[in-house]
C-alpha positions in Angstrom: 113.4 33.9 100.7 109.9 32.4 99.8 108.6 33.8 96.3 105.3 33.6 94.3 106.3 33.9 90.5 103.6 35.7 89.1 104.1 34.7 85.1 105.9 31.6 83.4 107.0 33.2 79.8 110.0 33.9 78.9 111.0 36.0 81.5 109.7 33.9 84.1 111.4 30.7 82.7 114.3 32.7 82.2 114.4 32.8 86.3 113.6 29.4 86.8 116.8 28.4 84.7 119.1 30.9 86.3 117.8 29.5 89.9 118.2 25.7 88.6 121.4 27.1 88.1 123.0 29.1 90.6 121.3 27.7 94.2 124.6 26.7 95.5 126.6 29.7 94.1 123.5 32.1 96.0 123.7 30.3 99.0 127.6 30.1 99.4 127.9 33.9 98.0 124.9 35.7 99.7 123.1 33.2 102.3 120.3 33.6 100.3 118.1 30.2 99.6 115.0 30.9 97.6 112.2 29.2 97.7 109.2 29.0 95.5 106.0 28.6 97.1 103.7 29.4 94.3 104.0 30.0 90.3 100.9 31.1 88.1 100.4 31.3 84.3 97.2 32.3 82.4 96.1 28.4 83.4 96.3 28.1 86.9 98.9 28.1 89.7 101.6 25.2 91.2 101.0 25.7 95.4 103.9 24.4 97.5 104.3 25.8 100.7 107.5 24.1 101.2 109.1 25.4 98.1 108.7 23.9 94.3 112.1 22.9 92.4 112.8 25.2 89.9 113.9 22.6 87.4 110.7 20.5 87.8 108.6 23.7 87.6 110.3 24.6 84.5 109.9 20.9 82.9 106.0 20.8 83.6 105.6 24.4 82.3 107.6 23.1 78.5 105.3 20.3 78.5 102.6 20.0 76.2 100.2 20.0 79.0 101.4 23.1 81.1 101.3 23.4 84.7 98.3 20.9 84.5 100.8 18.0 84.8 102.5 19.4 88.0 100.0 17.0 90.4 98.8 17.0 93.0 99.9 20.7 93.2 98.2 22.3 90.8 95.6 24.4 91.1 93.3 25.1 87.7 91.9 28.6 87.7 93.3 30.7 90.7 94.3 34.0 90.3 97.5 36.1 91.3 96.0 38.2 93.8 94.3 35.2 95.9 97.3 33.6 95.8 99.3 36.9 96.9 96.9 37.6 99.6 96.7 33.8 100.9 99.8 32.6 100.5 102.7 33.4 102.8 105.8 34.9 101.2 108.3 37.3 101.1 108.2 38.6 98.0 106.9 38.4 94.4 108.4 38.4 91.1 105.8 39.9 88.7 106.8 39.2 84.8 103.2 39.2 83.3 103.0 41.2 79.5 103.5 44.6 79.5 100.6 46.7 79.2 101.3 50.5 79.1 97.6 51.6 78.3 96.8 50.9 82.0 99.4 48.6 83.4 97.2 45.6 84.1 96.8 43.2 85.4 100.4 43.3 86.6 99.5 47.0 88.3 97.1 45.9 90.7 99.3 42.4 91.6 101.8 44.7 92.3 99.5 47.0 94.2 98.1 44.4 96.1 101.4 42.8 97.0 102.7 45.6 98.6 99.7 46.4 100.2 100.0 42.8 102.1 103.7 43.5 103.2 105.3 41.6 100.3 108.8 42.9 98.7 108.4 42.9 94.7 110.7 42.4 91.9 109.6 43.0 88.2 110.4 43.5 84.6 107.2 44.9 84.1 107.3 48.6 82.2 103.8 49.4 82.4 103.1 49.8 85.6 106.5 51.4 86.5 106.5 53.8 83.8 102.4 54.7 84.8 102.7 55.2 88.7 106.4 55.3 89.6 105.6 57.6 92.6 102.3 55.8 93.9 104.1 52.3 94.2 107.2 54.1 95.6 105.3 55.2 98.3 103.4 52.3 98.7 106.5 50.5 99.5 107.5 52.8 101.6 104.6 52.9 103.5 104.7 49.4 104.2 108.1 48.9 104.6 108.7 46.8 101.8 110.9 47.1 98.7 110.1 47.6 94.8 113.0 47.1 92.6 112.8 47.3 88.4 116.0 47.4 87.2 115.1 44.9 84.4 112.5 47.5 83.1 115.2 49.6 81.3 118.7 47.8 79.5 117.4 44.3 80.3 120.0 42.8 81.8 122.6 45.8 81.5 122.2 47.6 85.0 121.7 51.2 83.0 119.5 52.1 86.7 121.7 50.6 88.6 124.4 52.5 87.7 123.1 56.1 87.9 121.3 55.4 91.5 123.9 53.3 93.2 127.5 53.7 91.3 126.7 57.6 90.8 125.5 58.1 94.2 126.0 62.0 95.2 126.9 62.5 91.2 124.4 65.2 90.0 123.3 63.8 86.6 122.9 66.5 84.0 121.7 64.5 80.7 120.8 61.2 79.9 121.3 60.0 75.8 121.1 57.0 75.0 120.6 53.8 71.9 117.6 52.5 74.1 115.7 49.8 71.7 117.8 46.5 69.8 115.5 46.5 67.3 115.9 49.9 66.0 119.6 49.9 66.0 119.4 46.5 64.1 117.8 47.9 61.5 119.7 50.8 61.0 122.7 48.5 61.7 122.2 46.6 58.4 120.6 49.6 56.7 124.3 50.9 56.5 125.6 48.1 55.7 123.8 48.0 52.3 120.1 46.8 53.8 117.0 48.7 52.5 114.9 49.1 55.5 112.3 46.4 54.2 115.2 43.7 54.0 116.4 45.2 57.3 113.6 44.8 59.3 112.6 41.2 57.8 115.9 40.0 58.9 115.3 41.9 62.4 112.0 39.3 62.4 113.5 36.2 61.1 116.4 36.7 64.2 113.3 37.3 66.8 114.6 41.0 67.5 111.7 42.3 66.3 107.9 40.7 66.8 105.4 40.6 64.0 103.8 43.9 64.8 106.9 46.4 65.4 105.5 49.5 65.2 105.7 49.4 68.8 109.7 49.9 68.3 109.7 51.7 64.7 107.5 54.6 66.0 109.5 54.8 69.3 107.2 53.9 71.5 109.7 51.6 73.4 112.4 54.0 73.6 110.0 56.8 75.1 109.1 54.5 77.5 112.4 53.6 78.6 113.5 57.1 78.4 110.2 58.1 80.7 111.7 55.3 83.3 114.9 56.7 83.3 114.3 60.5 83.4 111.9 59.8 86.8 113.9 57.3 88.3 117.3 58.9 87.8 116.9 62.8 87.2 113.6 62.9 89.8 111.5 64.0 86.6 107.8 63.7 86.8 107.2 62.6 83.1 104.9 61.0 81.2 105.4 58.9 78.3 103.2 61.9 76.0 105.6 64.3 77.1 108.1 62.6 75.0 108.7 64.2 71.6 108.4 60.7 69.5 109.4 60.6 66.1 110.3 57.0 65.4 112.6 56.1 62.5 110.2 55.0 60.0 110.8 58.3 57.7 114.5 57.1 57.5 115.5 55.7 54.2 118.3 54.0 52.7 119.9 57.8 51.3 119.2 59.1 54.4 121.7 56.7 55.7 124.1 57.0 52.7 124.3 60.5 53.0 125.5 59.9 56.5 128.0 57.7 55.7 129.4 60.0 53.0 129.7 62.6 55.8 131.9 59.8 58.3 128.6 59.8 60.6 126.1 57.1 61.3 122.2 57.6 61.6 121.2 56.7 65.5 117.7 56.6 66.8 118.4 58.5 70.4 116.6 59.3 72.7 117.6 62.1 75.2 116.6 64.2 78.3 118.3 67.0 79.3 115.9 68.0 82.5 113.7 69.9 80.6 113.0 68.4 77.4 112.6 64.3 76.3 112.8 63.2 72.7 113.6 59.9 71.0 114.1 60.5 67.2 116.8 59.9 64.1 120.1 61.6 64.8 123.4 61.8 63.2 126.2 60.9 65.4 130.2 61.0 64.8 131.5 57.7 64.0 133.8 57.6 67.2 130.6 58.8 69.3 130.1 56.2 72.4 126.6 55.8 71.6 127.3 54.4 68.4 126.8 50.9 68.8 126.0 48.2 66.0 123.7 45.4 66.0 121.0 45.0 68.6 123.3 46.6 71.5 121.9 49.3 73.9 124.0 52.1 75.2 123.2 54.7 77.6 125.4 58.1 78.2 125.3 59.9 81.9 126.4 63.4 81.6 127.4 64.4 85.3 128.9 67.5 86.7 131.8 66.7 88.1 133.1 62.9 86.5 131.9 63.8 82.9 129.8 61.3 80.6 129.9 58.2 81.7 128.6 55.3 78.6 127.4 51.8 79.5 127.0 49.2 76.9 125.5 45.8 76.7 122.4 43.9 75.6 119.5 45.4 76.0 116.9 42.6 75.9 116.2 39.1 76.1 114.6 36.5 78.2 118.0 35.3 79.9 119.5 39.2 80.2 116.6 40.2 81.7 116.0 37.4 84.0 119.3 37.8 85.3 117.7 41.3 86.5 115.3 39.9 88.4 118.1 37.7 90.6 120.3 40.6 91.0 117.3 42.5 92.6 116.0 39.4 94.3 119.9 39.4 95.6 119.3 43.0 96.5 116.3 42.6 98.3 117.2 39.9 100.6 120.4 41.9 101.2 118.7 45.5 102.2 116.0 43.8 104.3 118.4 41.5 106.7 
């Protein structure tokens, strides 16, 4: 399988180590050799038709001078779609930043790679959770496949699960603990944390970036909860149709007062096929989605097996990566 890797943070370097890694074990298990004919960051793009090693690749990138020290190969300046559309491949991996205000750039790379015949993998949320159905059917219009899994549990297969382990299972609900961050915080919040303390320890560990409104307010979890109402339950929603609270009104009482009663304070968020929400909720203390730390859980009511919980961790450059093989794996599986 030739590849362009569209994107060299932490995602994409995640993949580079995992492919350092695990050639022989992909090639013994699954026949599948994968080779990388082109890799771009903001800089510029590495060019080797006959496939760069994944190891050097990864070296060049950690170096103080980038991809610029990967000669003769290096190309200053190009962009991913002229590489897409000139270089031959099978499939691209796009892992550029999310962007859910419009999706791009990493909408149009994946736009245009499908539109050349190319398979794509990505952990990208924006432009999944924006036009599901239009790159759906761009792929299926061109024959190709479009795979995500990445986009929702990082490297917990939360998608995977409900589209191939439940196949012919009618899903009813989805609930589910669907950002680290938040369940950090409230983590140490019952443990005796204010949420102030909480949250600066949630930024000294790296769970939670500088600026985390974007997981306080619930934005991430409506997201995620977006991807997996469309994908799994055939829902048509948009992220605005989520009823977002966030969990920034919940205080250190708040979370007392739960205790008192033998429950914890959870932020959930939930679709039952007609309405979305992600907001503080009390759970039992023996519910499944009550998780500590910065674990994910997701709960599948179906109609005839009952709820079915999945746990694991829900983000990371390495978890994550290792979604991108699995559906690189899948690809080159489906398309023999």
């Amino acid at each position: 399988m030739r590849i362009i890797l569209v994107g060299l943070g932490a995602l994409g370097q995640g993949l580079l180590t995992h492919l350092e890694a695990q050639q022989g074990r992909l090639l013994d298990q699954y026949g599948l050799r994968i080779k990388i004919v082109a890799a771009l960051d903001s800089r510029g793009a590495v060019v080797q038709t006959s496939g760069v090693d994944p190891g050097a690749l990864l070296r060049a990138k950690r170096s103080p001078g980038g991809l610029s020290t990967f000669q003769p190969r290096f190309r200053p300046g190009r962009r991913a779609l002229e590489i897409i559309h000139t270089v031959e491949a099978d499939t691209i991996v796009e892992v550029t930043p999310t962007n859910i205000v419009d999706g791009e750039p990493a909408l149009s790379h994946i736009r245009g790679a499908l539109k050349a015949g190319r398979h794509v993998a990505t952990a990208n949320k924006g432009p999944i959770v924006l036009a599901m159905d239009h790159l759906s059917d761009l792929a299926r219009e061109h024959g190709v496949f479009l795979r995500f899994s990445g986009t929702v549990g990082g490297g917990t297969p939360m998608l995977d699960l409900a589209r191939l382990s439940l196949r012919g299972e009618p899903i009813t609900e989805i609930a589910g603990i669907l950002n680290g961050t938040t369940n950090y915080i409230l983590t140490r919040m019952a443990e005796g944390l204010e949420f102030d303390a909480a949250l600066g320890e949630a930024k000294r560990l790296g769970y939670a970036e500088a600026n985390p409104a974007y997981d306080i307010e619930g934005t991430d979890a409506a997201i995620k909860l977006t991807l997996l109402a469309n994908w799994v339950m055939g829902a048509h929603l948009h992220v605005t149709d989520v009823s977002t609270q966030g969990m920034k009104g919940v205080t250190h009482a708040d979370v007392e007062r739960a205790r008192a009663q033998g429950r914890v304070v959870k932020l959930v968020a939930r679709f039952d096929g007609k309405r979305a929400s992600v907001g503080p909720e009390l759970l039992a203390r023996d519910d499944a989605l009550n998780v500590a730390g910065s674990l994910n859980a997701i709960t599948y009511s179906t109609e005839n097996v009952g709820p079915i919980t999945l746990i694991g961790k829900g983000a990371g450059g390495p978890q994550t990566a290792a979604a991108l093989l699995r559906d690189l794996i899948d690809i080159h599986l489906r398309s023999k």
